[in-house]
C-alpha positions as CSV (number, residue, x, y, z in Angstrom):
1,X,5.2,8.2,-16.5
2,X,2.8,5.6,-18.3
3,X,4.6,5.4,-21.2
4,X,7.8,5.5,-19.9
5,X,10.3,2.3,-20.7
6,X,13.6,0.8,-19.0
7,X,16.6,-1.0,-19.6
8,X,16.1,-2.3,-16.0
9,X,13.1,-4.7,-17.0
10,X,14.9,-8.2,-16.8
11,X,13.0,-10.4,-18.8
12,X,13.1,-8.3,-22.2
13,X,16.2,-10.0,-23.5
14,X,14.4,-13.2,-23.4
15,X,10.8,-14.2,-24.5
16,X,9.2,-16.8,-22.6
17,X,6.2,-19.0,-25.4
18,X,3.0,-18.3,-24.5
19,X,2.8,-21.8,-23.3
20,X,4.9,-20.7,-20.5
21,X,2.7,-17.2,-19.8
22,X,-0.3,-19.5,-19.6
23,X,0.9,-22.4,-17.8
24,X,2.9,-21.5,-14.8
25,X,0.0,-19.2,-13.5
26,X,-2.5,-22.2,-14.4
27,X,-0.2,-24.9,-12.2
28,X,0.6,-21.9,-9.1
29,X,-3.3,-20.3,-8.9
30,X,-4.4,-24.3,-8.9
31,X,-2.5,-25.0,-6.4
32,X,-3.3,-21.8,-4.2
33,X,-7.1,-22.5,-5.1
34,X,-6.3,-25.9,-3.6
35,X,-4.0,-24.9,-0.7
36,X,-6.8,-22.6,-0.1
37,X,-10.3,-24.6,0.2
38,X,-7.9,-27.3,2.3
39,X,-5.8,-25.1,4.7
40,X,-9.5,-22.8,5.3
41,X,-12.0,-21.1,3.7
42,X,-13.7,-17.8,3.4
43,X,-11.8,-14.6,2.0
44,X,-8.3,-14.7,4.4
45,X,-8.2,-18.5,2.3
46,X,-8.9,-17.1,-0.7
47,X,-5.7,-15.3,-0.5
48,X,-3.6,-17.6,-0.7
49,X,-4.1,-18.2,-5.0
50,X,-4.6,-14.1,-5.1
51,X,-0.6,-13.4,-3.8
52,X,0.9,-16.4,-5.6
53,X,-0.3,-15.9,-8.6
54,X,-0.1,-12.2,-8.9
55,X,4.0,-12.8,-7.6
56,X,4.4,-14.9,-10.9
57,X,3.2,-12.2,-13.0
58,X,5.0,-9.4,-12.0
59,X,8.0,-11.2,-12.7
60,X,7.2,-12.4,-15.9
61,X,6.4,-9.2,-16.5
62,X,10.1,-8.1,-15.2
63,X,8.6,-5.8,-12.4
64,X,10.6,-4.2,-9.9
65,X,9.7,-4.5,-5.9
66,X,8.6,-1.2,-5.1
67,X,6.0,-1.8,-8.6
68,X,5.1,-5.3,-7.4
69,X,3.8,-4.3,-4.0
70,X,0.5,-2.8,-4.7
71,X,0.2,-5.2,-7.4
72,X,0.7,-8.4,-4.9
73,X,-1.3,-7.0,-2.0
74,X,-4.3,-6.1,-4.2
75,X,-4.3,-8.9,-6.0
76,X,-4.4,-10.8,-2.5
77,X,-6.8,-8.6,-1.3
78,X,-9.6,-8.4,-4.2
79,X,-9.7,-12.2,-4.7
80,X,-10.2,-13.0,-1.3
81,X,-13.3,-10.3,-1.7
82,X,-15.0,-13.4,-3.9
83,X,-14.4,-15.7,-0.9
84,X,-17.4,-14.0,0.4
85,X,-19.7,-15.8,-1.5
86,X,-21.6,-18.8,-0.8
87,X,-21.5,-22.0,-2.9
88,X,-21.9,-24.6,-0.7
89,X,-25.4,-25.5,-0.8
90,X,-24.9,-24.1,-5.1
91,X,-22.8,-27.6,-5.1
92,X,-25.5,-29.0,-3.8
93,X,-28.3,-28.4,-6.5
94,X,-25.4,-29.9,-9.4
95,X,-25.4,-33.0,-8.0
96,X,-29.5,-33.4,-7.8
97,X,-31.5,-34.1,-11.6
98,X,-34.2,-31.7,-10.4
99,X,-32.0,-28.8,-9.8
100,X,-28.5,-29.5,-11.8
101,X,-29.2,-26.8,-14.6
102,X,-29.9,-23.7,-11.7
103,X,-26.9,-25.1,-9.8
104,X,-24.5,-25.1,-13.0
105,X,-25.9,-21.7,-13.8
106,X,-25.2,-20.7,-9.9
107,X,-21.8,-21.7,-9.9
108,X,-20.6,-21.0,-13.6
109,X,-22.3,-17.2,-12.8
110,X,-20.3,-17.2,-9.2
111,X,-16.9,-18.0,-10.6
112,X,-17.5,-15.6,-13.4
113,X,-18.1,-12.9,-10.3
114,X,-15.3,-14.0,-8.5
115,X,-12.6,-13.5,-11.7
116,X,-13.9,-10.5,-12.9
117,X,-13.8,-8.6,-9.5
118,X,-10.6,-10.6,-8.5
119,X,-9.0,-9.6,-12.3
120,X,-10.3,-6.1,-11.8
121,X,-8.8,-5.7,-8.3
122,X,-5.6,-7.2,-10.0
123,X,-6.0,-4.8,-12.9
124,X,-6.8,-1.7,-10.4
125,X,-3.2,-3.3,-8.2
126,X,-1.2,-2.2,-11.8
127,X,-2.5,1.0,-11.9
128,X,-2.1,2.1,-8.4
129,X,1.3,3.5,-8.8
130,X,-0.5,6.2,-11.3
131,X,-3.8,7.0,-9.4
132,X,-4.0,10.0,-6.8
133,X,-4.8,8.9,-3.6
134,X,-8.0,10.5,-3.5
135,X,-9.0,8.8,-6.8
136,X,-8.2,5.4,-5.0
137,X,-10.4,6.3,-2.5
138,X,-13.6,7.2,-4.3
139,X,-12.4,3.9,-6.2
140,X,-12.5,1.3,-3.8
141,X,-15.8,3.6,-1.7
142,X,-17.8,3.2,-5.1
143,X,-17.1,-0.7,-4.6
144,X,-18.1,-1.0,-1.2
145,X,-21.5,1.0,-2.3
146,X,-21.9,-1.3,-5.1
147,X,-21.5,-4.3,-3.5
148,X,-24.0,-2.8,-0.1
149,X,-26.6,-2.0,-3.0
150,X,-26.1,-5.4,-4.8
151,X,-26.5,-6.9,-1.6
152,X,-29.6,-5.1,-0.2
153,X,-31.5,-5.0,-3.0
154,X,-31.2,-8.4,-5.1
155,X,-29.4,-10.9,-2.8
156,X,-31.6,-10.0,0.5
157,X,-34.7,-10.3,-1.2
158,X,-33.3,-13.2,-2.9
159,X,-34.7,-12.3,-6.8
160,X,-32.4,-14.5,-8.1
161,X,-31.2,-17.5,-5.5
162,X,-29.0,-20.2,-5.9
163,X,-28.6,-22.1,-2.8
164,X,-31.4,-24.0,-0.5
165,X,-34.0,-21.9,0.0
166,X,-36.1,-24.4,2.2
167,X,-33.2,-26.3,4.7
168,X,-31.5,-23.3,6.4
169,X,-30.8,-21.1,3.7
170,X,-27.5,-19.1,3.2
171,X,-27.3,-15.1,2.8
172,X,-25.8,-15.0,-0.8
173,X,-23.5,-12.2,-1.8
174,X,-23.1,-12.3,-5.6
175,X,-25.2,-9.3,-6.6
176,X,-23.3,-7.3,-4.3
177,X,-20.0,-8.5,-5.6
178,X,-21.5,-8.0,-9.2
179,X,-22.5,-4.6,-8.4
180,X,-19.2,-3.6,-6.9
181,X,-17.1,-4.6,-9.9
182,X,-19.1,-2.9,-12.1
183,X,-18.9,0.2,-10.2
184,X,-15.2,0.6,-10.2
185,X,-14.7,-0.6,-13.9
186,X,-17.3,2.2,-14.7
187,X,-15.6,5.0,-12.6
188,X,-12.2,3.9,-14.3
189,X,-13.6,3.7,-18.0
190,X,-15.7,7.5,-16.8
191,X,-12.6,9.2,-14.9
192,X,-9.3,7.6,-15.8
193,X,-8.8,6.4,-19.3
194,X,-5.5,6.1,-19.3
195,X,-5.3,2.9,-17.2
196,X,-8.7,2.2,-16.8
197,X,-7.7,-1.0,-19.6
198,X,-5.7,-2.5,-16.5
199,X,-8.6,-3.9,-14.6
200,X,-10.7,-3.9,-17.5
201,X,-8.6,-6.4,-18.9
202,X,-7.7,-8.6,-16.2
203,X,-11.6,-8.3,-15.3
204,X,-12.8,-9.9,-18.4
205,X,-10.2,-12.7,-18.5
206,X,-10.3,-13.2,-15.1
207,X,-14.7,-13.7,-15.3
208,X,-13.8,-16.0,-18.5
209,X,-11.6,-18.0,-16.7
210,X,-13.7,-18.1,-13.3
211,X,-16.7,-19.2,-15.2
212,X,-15.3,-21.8,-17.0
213,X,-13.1,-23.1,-14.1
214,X,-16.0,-23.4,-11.4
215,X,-18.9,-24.2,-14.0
216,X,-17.1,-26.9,-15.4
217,X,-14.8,-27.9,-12.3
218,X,-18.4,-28.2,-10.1
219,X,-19.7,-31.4,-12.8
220,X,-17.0,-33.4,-10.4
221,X,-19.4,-33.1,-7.9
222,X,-22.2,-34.3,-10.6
223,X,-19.9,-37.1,-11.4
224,X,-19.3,-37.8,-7.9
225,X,-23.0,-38.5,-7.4
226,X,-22.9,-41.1,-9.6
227,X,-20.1,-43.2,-9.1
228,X,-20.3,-46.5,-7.3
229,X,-19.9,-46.8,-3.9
230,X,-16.7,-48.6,-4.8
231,X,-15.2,-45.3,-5.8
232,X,-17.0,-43.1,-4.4
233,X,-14.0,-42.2,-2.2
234,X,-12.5,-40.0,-4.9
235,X,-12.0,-36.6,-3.8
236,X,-13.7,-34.7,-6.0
237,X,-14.8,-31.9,-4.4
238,X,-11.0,-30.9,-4.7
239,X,-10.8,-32.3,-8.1
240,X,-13.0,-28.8,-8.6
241,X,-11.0,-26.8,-6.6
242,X,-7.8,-27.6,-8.4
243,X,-9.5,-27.0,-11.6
244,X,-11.0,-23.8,-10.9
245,X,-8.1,-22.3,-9.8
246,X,-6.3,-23.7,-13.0
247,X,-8.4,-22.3,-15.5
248,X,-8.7,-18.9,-13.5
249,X,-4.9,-18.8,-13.7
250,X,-4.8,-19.8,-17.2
251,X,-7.1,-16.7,-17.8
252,X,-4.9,-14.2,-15.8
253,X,-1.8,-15.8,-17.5
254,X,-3.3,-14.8,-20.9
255,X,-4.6,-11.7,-20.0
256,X,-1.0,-11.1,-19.1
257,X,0.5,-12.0,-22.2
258,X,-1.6,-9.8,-24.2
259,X,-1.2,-7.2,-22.2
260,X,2.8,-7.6,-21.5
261,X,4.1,-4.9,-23.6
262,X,2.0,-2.1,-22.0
263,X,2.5,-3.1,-18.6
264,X,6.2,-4.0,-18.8
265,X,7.4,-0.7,-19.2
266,X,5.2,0.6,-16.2
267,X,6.7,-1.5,-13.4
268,X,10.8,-1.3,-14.4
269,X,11.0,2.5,-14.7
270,X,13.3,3.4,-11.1
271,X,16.3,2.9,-10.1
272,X,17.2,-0.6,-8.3
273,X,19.9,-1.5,-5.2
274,X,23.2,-2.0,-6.6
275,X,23.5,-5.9,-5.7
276,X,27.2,-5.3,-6.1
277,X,27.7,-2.6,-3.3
278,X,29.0,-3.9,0.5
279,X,26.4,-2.1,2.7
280,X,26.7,-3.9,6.2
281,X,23.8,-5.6,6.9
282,X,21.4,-4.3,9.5
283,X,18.7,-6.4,11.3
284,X,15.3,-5.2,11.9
285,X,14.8,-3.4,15.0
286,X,11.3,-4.2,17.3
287,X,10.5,-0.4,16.7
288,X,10.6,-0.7,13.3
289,X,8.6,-4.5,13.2
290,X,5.6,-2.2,14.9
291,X,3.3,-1.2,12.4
292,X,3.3,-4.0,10.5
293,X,2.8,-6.3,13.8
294,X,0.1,-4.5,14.5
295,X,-2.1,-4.1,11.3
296,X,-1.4,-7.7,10.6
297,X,-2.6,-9.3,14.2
298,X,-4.9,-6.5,14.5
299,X,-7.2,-7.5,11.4
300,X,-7.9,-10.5,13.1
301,X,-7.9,-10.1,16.8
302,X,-9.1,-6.3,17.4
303,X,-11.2,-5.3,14.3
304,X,-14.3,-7.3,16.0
305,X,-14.1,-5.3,19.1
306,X,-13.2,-1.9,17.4
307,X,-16.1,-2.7,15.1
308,X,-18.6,-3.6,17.7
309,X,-17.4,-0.5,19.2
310,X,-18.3,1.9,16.3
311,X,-21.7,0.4,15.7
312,X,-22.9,-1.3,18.3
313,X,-26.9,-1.1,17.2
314,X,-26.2,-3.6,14.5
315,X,-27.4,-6.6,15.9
316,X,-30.6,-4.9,16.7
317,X,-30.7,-4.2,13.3
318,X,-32.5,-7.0,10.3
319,X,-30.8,-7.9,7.5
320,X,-33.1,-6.3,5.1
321,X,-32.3,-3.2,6.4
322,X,-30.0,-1.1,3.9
323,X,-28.3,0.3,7.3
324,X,-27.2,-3.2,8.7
325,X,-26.2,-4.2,5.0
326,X,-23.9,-1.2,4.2
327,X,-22.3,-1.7,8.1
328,X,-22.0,-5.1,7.8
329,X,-20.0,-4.9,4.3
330,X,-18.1,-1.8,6.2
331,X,-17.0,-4.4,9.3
332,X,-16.6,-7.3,7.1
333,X,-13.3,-8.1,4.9
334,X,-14.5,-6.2,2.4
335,X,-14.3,-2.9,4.5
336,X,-10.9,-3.9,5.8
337,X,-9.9,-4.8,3.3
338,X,-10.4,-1.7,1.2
339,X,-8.6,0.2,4.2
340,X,-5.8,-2.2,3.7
341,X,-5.6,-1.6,0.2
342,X,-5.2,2.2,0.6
343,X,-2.6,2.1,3.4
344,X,-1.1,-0.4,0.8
345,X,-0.9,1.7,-2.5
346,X,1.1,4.4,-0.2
347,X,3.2,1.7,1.5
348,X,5.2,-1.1,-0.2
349,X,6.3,-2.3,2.9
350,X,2.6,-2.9,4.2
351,X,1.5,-4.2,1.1
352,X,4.0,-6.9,1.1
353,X,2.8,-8.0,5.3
354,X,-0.7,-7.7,4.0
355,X,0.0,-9.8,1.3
356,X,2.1,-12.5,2.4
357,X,2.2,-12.1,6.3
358,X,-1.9,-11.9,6.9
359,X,-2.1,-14.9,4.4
360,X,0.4,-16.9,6.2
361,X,-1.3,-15.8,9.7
362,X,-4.7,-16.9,8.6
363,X,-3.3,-20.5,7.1
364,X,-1.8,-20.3,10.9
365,X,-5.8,-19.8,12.5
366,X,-7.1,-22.1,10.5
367,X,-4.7,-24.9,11.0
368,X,-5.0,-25.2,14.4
369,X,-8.8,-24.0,14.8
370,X,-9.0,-27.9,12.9
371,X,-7.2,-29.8,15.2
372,X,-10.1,-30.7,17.1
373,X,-13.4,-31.2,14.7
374,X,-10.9,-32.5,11.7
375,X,-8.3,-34.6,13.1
376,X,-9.1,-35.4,17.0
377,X,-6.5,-33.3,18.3
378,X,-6.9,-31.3,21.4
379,X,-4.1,-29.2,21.6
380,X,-3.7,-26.7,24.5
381,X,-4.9,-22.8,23.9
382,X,-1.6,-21.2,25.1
383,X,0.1,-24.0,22.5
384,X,-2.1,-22.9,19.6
385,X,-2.0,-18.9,20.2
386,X,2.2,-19.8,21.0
387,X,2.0,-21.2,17.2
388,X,-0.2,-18.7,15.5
389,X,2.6,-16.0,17.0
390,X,5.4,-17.5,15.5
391,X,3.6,-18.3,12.1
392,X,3.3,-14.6,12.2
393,X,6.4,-13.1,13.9
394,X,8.4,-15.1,11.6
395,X,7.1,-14.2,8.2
396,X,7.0,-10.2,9.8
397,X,10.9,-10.2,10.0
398,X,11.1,-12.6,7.1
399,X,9.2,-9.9,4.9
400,X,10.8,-7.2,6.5
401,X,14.0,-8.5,5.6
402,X,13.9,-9.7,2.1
403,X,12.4,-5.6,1.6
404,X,15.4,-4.1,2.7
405,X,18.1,-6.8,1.5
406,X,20.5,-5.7,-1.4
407,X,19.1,-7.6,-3.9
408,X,15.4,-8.7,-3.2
409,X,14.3,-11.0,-5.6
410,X,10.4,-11.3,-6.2
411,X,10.8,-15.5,-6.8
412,X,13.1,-15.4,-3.1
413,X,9.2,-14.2,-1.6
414,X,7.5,-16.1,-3.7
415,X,9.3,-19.3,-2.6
416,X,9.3,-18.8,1.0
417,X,5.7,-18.3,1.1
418,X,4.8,-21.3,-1.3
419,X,7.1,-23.6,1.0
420,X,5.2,-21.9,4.3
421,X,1.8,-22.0,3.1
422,X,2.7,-25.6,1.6
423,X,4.0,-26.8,4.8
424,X,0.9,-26.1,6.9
425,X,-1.1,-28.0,4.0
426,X,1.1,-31.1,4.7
427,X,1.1,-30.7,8.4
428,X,-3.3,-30.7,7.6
429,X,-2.7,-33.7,6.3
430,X,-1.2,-35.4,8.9
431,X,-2.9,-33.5,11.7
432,X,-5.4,-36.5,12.4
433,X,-5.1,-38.9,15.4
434,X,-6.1,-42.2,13.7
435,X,-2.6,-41.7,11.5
436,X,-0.4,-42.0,14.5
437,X,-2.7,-43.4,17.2
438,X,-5.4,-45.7,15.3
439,X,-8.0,-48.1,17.0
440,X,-6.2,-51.7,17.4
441,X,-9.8,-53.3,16.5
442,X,-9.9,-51.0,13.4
443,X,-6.7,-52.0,12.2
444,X,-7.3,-55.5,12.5
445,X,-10.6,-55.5,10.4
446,X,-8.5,-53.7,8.3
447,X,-6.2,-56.4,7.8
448,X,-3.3,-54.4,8.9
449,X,-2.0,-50.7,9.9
450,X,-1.5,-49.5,5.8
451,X,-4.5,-51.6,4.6
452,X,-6.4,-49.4,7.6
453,X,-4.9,-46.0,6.5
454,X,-5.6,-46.3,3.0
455,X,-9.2,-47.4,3.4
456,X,-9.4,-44.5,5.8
457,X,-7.4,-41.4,4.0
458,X,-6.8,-43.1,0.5
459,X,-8.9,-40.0,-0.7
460,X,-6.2,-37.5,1.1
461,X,-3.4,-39.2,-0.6
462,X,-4.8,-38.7,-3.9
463,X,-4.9,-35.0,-3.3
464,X,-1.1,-34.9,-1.6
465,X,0.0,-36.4,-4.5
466,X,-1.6,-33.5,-6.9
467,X,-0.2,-30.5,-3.9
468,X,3.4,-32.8,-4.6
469,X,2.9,-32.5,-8.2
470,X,1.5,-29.0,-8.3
471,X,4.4,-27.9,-5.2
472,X,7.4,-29.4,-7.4
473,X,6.8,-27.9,-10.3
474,X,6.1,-24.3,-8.8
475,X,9.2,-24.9,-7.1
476,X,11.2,-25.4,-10.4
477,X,9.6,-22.7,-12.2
478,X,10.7,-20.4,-9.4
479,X,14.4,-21.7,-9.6
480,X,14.5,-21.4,-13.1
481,X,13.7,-17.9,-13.2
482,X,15.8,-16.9,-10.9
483,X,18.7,-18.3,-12.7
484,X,17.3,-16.9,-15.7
485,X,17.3,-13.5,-13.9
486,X,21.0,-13.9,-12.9
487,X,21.5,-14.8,-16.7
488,X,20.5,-11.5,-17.8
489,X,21.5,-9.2,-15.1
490,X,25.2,-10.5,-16.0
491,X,24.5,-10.2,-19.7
492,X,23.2,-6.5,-19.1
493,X,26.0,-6.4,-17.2
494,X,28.7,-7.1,-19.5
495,X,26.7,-5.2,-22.2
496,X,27.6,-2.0,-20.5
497,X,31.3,-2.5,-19.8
């Protein structure tokens, strides 16, 4: 029941500062947000911050597995919904006199979009446990209307614009992303009181925190406009990134904290495995690695056909027509994603491949789609679709596993995804033919192979050296609660001997 507590929840005999609450999500969303614009884009990228950073709040917030799931996966889920949105050409205004002011406003009113939907979607992840299914429906339905309405009606007609409306001009997406939060706040404050303060909450901090983070993160790329061409190397574009995602975290970490002794009780209140009990263990069987193999690989390599099948009059349909707009949000990630999300709140074991195994896939695609246009390397097909496989085979049973071990620890998941995702971020890094293979005349003009390599990537080493920084110390953090874990389990332990 809501108000229900438990002497399960783990982290009440000690009380992290509210530093700590604050920090640790600031340091792991920053470097998601960064993993996330370098590894690839769009919503799958935007993923990556949404599934770290929702892991490090359940367990500061002592959550069990089975409460985490929903929480994880629709935390993933509704922040990648903001990676809809276009910015780039916003960026482009801030760093122009003329139009800096409408491109601060468009990216400090885009971030605030993206965290109050992505907080909400956290929020509504909380309160999935106590929501009828058919309540979650109508839920996430009234966001997919609001966000076909937003869409149709202010971004389409583009009332308010803020990218280039004269040199190809991008479809924006706001309005409709606008639209959709407010729908589902509104349903929740109208229908379900009782945890309708979830995503309400985590909304609000989380469009504090966005605006903040990408209003003030995008006046790098103001800065970066005006430094000398002897600096103009600096990478600020990811400067921004890293920021953004550091302030949004901040915000979630906070809204956290206030809201820790409500949620606690809500997410510790079943009984747990035994970690002392000798079951033999049992590998995964293919029949039971199925379904999750195939909503995972289907999301990205049959929804396109299935949806072309379903409606295929929508290319002959225009963009301004409400039809084509309500089945393009329908076909997009947002549709899937909303049918993910259900399947999700019933099942904790698909939550946790939606949220960890789809993200990992997609860091997979996007690694090796790169290759070629970043780094010069043509790589055979039956090598790269050999990769993307095992990427996703491997974090499957990996997943699986840790589910159905004795003793699943949330910072054991959180780890091996932060060292997976991590790892494709370094091997982006490196994947570029002039490291290993440059031009002898280059080299030379260079005066030398390292005086060559730091002209030429000097800007990537700078932002290694922040993933390093960033990477160590979510690593730590992760150790040291799970030592603090063990800590209290014993001490509970003791306690009732």
């Amino acid at each position: 029941m809501l108000g229900t507590s438990s002497p399960l929840n783990t982290n009440d005999s000690r009380s992290p500062s509210a530093f700590y609450w604050v920090l640790v999500p600031a340091v792991v969303m920053s470097l998601g947000w960064g993993l996330r614009g370098y590894i690839g884009g769009g919503p799958h990228g935007a993923m990556i911050p949404g599934a770290l950073v929702s892991l490090i709040l359940c367990n500061h917030l002592g959550y069990s597995i089975s409460a985490s799931a929903a929480v994880v996966a629709f935390a993933a889920i509704g922040i990648g919904f903001g990676g809809n949105m276009t910015y780039g050409q916003t960026l482009g205004l801030i760093r122009e006199t003329e139009t800096f002011w409408l491109g601060l406003a468009g990216t400090t009113l885009k971030g605030a979009i993206w965290g109050l939907l992505g907080g909400a979607m956290l929020g509504l992840g909380f309160a999935a446990r106590h929501l009828a299914l058919r309540h979650m429906v109508l839920a996430l339905l009234l966001i997919l209307v609001g966000i076909t309405l937003g869409i149709n009606f202010v971004n389409v007609p583009k009332l308010i614009y803020f990218s280039d409306p004269i040199n190809k001009p991008r479809d924006e997406s706001w309005a409709g992303l606008l639209c959709g939060a407010i729908a589902v706040l509104t349903y929740m404050q109208l229908r379900h009181s009782k945890v309708a303060w979830m995503p309400l909450v985590f909304g609000l901090y989380g469009s504090i925190g966005g605006a903040f983070g990408f209003g003030l993160g995008s006046l790098f790329l103001t800065l970066q406009a005006n430094l000398s061409d002897q600096w103009n190397w600096l990478p600020c574009w990811k400067f921004m990134e890293f920021s953004f995602g550091f302030l949004f975290g901040a915000s979630l970490g906070l809204g956290s904290l206030h809201l820790r002794d409500r949620l606690r009780p809500l997410g510790a209140n079943e009984v747990t495995k035994d970690p002392t009990t000798t079951e033999p263990f049992q590998f995964a069987t293919p029949l039971q690695l199925i379904p999750s193999t195939l909503i995972v690989f289907g999301v990205y390599y049959a929804w396109n056909q299935y949806a072309e099948l379903l409606f295929p009059e929508l290319g002959s349909l225009g963009r301004s027509n409400l039809k084509w707009t309500a089945t393009d949000v329908l076909v997009d990630f947002t549709g899937v994603g909303c049918l993910l999300l259900l399947l999700s709140q019933r099942w904790q074991t698909i939550a946790w491949q939606v949220a960890i195994s789809m993200t990992i896939i997609a860091t997979a695609i996007d690694w090796q789609r790169d290759l070629l246009p970043r780094g010069h390397i043509d790589w055979d097909e039956n090598y790269r679709d050999l990769f993307i496989a095992c990427m996703g085979l491997i974090s499957i049973l990996v997943v699986h596993t840790w589910i159905n071990s004795r003793a699943p620890k949330l910072m054991h998941l959180f780890l091996f995804a932060l060292c997976v995702l991590m790892g494709v971020g370094y091997m982006m890094g490196l994947a570029h033919a002039d490291i290993w293979h440059p031009e002898p005349e280059a080299v030379a003009a260079a005066g030398g192979r390292t005086a060559y390599l730091w002209q030429q990537y000097r800007g990537e080493v700078i932002v290694h050296f922040i993933f390093t920084a960033l990477f160590t110390s979510s690593v730590c953090v992760a150790l040291h609660e799970l030592r603090m874990n063990n800590k209290t389990r014993l001490q509970q332990a003791d306690t009732h001997k």
